[in-house]
N, C-alpha and C positions, 0 to 999 in steps of 0.2 A: 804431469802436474808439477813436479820439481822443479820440473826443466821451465815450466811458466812462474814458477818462483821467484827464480834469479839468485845468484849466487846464495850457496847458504853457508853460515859457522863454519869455520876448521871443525869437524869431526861434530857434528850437529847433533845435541841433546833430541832423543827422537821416544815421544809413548805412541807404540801401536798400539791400539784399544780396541778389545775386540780379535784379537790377533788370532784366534783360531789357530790350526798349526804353524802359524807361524810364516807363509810365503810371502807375506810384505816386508816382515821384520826380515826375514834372509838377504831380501835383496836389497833395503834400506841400510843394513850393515854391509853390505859385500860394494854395491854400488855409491852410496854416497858417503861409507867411510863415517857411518853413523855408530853413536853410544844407542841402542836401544834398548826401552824398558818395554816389556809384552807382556800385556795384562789380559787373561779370561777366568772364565768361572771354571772351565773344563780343565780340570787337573790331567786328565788323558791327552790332551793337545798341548799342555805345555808340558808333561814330561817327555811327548815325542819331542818336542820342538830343542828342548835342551839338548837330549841326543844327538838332535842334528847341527846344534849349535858347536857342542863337543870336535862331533866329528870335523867339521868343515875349519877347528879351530878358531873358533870365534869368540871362545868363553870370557874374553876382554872386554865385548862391545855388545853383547847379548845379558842382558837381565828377567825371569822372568819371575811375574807376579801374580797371585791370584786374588784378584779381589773382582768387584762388580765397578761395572765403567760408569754409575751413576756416584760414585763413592770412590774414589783415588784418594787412596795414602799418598798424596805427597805433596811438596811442598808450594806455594806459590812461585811463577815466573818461572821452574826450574823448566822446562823445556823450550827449545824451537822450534820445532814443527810438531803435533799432534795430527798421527793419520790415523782413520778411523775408515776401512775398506771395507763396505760391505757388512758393517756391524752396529751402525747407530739404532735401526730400526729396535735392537734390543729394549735401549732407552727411553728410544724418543728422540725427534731432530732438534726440538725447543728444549727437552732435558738437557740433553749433551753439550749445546751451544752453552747453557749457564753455567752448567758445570764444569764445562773445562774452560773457559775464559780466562780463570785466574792461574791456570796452569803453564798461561803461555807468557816467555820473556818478551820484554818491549822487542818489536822489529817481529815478533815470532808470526807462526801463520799455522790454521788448520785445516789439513786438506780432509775433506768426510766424501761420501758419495752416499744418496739417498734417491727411492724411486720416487718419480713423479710425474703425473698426465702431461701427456704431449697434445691429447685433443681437446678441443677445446668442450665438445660434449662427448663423456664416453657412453658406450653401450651402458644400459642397466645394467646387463650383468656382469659389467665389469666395476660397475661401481659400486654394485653390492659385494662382489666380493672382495674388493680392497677397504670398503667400510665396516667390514666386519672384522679382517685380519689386520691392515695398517692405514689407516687414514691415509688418503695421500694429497698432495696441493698441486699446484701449479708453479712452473720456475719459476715466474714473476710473485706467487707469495711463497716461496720460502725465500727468497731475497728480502722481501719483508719483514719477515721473520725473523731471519740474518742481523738485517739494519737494526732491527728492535731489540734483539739481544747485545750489539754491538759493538757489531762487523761491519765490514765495508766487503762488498765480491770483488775477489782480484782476479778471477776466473771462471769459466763455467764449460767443462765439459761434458756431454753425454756420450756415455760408454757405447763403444760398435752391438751392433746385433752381435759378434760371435762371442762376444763376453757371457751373454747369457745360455748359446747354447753350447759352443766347443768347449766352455770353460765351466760349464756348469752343467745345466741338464742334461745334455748326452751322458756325460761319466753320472750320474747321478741317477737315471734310466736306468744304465747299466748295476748299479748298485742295488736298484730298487727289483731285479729280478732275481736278482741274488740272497735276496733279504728270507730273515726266519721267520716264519709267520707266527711258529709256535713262541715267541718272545710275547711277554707281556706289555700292552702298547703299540706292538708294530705294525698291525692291520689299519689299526686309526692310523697311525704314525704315514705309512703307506698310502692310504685314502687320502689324505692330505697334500703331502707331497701331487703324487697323480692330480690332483684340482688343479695345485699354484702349473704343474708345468701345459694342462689343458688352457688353461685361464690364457700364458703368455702367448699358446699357438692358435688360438682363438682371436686374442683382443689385443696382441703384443706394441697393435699400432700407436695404442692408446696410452702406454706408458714405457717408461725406461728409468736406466738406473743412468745417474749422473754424479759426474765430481764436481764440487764445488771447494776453491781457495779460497779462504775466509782470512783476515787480515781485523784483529778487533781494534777498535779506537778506544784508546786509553783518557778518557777524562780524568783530569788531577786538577790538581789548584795551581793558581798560575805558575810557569817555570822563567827559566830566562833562556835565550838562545841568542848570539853573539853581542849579548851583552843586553837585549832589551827584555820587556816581560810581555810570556806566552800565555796569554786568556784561551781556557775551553768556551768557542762560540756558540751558539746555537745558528742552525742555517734552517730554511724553508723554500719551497719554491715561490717563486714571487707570483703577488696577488694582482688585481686591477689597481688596487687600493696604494699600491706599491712604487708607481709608477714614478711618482713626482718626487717621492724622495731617492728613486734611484739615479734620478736626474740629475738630482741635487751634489750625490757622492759623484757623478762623473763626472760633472762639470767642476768639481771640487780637487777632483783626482788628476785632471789633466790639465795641459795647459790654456788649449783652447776646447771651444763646445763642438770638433768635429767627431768626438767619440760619443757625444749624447744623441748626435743626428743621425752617427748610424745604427742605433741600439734600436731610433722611434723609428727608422726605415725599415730596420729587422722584423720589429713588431709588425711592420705592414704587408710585411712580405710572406702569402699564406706556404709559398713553398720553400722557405727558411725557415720560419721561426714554428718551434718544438712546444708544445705546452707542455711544461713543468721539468726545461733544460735552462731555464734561469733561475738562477738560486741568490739568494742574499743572504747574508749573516745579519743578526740582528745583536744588540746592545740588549745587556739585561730588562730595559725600559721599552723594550720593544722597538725601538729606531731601527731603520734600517741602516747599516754601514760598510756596508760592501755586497758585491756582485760580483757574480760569473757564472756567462754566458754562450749556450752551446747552440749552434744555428746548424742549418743543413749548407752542405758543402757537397763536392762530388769531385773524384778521382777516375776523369778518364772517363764519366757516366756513371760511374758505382757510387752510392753514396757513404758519405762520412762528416764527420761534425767539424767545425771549425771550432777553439777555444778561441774567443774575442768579443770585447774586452773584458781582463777582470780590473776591477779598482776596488778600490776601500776611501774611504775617510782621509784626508793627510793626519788626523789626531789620533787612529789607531793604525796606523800604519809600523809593520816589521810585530804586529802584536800575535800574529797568525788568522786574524780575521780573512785574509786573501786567501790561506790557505786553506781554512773551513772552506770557505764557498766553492773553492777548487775540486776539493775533495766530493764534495755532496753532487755540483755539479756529474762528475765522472762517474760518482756511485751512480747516479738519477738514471746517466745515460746507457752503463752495464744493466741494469734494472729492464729498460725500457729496449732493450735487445741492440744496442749497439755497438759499434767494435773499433772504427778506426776513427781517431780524434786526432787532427792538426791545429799544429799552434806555434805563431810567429813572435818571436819572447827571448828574452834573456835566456841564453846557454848554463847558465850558474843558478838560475833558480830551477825552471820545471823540470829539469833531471829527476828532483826528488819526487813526481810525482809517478815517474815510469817514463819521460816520454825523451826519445832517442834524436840524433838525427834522419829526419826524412829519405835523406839522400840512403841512408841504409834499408830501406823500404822501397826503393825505387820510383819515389814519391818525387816531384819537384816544384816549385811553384811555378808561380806563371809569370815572375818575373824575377829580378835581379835579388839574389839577397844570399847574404853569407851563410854556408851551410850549414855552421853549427848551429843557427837563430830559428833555422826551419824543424822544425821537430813534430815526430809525432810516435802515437801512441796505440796497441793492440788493446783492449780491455780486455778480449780473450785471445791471448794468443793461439790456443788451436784452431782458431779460425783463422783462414786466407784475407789476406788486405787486397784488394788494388795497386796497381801501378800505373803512375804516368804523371798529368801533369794538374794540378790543382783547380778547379771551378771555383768561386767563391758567387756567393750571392753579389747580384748588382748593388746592393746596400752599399758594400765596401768600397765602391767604386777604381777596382783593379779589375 
C-alpha cells in the first residue's frame, strides 16, 4: 500500500493507530525511514513495543502514546500518512474516517483496512454473526462512506487468505490451547475467539479483510494556483436533463462541434457509454460548467476506460472546475470496480492526477502520437493492467 502511494516526505510523519505491539510501526520506521507516533489503549503492548524500539535503536523515530484512537491528542495537519492495520474496527470505519481527517497534512493519505462482504448474499449465519459483532458493508459502500466523509479511493486492496490464517488464527489456536481457564473471563473470552475462527472456516468466502488508500479533499475558500483563483466545485454524474447544456460547454470549449458529436455518438453507443462515468461540475446556481467523461475502451480485448473529452466553460477556465470533474469522474470509476484509464492530453497537466506514460504500461495506441501525450492510469495498482495496443470505441472515429 505504500508502494501504491507514491513517493512519500523525507522521513514521513507517520500515527500507527491501533498499533498493538507494534509490527507495523517497526517496519514503518526501519523501512520507510518514518518518525512514528503508536498509539493504543494496552499499556502492556506499548511498553513491549518501547523495549523493542530501544533495542533495534530506534528511540529517535518511535513515539509511543496511549490514548484511544477515537480521541488523538494531537495536533491538526501534523502527519502524512495515518495506518490504521487491523484496528479501526475498535472505532468504527465512519468514526475513524471523521476523526482523523483533520490529522492529515494537505497531499497526506490514510491507508486503514476493514472487513467486508465479498458475496453478494451471505449465508444467514454469517450475517448474523457479523451483525451482532461488527456490521459489515460492501466495497462499493464503504467507498460511499469514504466519499461522504471525504476521501477520494486511491487504492483498494484485499488482503491474501494467508493473512488470516498463517498470520493470525493458526498462532492464535495455538495460544487458545495454552490458555488458563481458571483466569477470570477466559472461558467466555475462549468461546468467542473459537466462534470468529469457526465462522471464517465455515463462511470465509463471504468476507475478507481489505486495505483501503484514502486521499481526503480538502474543501477551503477559493486559493489561487499559477496566478488564477481556485473555486471548491461541486460535481454530480450527469442527468438526461444535462444533456444540452453539456453541449453547450463543448461546443464553447472547442473550436469546432466535432467534440459534441462524439460525446452524442458515445451516448449511443450501449457498449461504450457507462451510466454514471460522466460527471459535470456545476456553478453554485446549479449550471452545468464542465465535464468529464469516461467511455469503455479495450487493451488487446481487456477492458479499460478512455478519459475523453474533458471541457469546462472558456469563463471558468484554470478555476479548477476541469479538475473537479476529473477527479469525481476517476473516484466514480474506482468505485464502480475499475482500474485501467487512458488518456490522450497534455503531458503537464494529467500527471497530477496519477496518470504516467502508456508506453511504461506496455500500452500503445493505435496510431501515431508522442509518447509523453499517451498516458494512463492504474486506480489500483495491485491489480494487473493489459498490454498491447488500444481499441477505442467507433465514436472516436480512429
Amino acid at each position: 500500500m505504500l508502494a501504491a502511494a507514491g513517493p512519500l516526505p523525507e522521513r514521513p510523519r507517520v500515527l500507527d493507530a491501533g498499533c498493538g505491539p507494534g509490527r507495523s510501526t517497526l517496519l514503518l520506521a526501519e523501512e520507510a525511514d518514518a518518525r512514528v507516533t503508536a498509539v493504543d489503549l494496552h499499556q502492556p503492548f506499548l511498553d513491549d513495543l518501547a523495549a523493542e524500539v530501544a533495542r533495534r535503536g530506534l528511540g529517535g523515530q518511535v513515539t509511543v502514546v496511549n490514548a484511544s484512537m477515537d480521541r488523538l491528542p494531537f495536533a491538526d495537519g501534523g502527519f502524512d500518512v495515518i495506518w490504521a492495520e487491523g484496528s479501526v474496527y475498535t472505532v468504527g470505519f465512519d468514526v475513524a474516517l471523521r476523526a482523523w481527517r483533520r490529522l492529515l497534512a494537505p497531499g497526506g493519505m490514510l491507508v486503514i483496512t476493514e472487513i467486508e462482504w465479498t458475496a453478494p448474499d451471505p449465508a444467514p449465519a454469517a450475517r448474523a454473526y457479523w451483525d451482532a459483532v461488527y456490521p459489515l458493508r460492501t466495497h462499493a459502500a464503504n467507498v460511499e462512506a469514504a466519499r461522504a466523509a471525504g476521501y477520494r479511493v486511491a487504492a483498494h486492496w484485499p488482503l491474501p487468505e494467508s493473512d488470516w490464517w498463517d498470520e493470525y488464527y493458526t498462532p492464535l489456536t495455538q495460544r487458545i490451547a495454552r490458555a488458563d481457564l481458571r483466569r477470570p473471563g477466559m472461558p467466555q473470552a475462549l468461546a468467542e475467539l473459537k466462534a470468529e475462527i469457526a465462522m471464517r472456516r465455515e463462511h470465509g468466502g463471504a468476507y475478507t479483510y481489505a486495505a483501503y488508500l484514502l486521499r481526503p479533499h480538502h474543501p477551503a475558500s477559493p486559493t489561487t494556483e499559477n496566478g488564477s483563483t481556485v473555486t471548491t466545485w461541486t460535481t454530480r454524474p450527469e442527468t438526461p436533463e444535462d444533456v444540452p447544456a453539456i453541449r453547450d460547454v463543448l461546443l464553447a470549449a472547442f473550436p469546432t462541434p466535432e467534440e459534441a458529436g462524439i460525446v452524442d455518438a458515445l451516448r449511443a453507443d450501449p457498449e461504450a457509454w457507462i451510466d454514471g462515468l460522466s460527471l459535470v461540475t456545476t456553478a453554485p446556481d446549479g449550471a452545468v460548467v464542465g465535464q468529464a467523461l469516461l467511455t469503455r475502451c479495450h487493451v488487446d480485448g481487456e477492458p479499460a476506460l478512455a478519459l475523453a473529452p474533458c471541457a469546462v466553460l472558456p469563463a471558468v477556465q484554470r478555476s479548477g472546475a476541469g479538475t473537479a470533474a476529473i477527479r469525481a469522474a476517476l473516484d466514480a470509476a474506482g468505485a464502480g470496480g475499475e482500474n485501467l484509464v487512458l488518456v490522450l492530453g497534455h503531458p503537464a497537466y494529467y500527471p497530477r492526477f496519477g496518470f504516467a506514460p502508456a508506453s511504461g504500461f506496455g500500452i500503445r495506441a493505435p496510431f501515431e502520437v508522442p509518447d509523453e501525450a499517451m498516458m494512463a492510469l492504474a486506480l489500483d495498482e495491485s491489480r494487473p493492467v493489459p498490454t498491447g495496443t488500444i481499441r477505442y470505441s467507433a465514436a472516436f472515429g480512429v
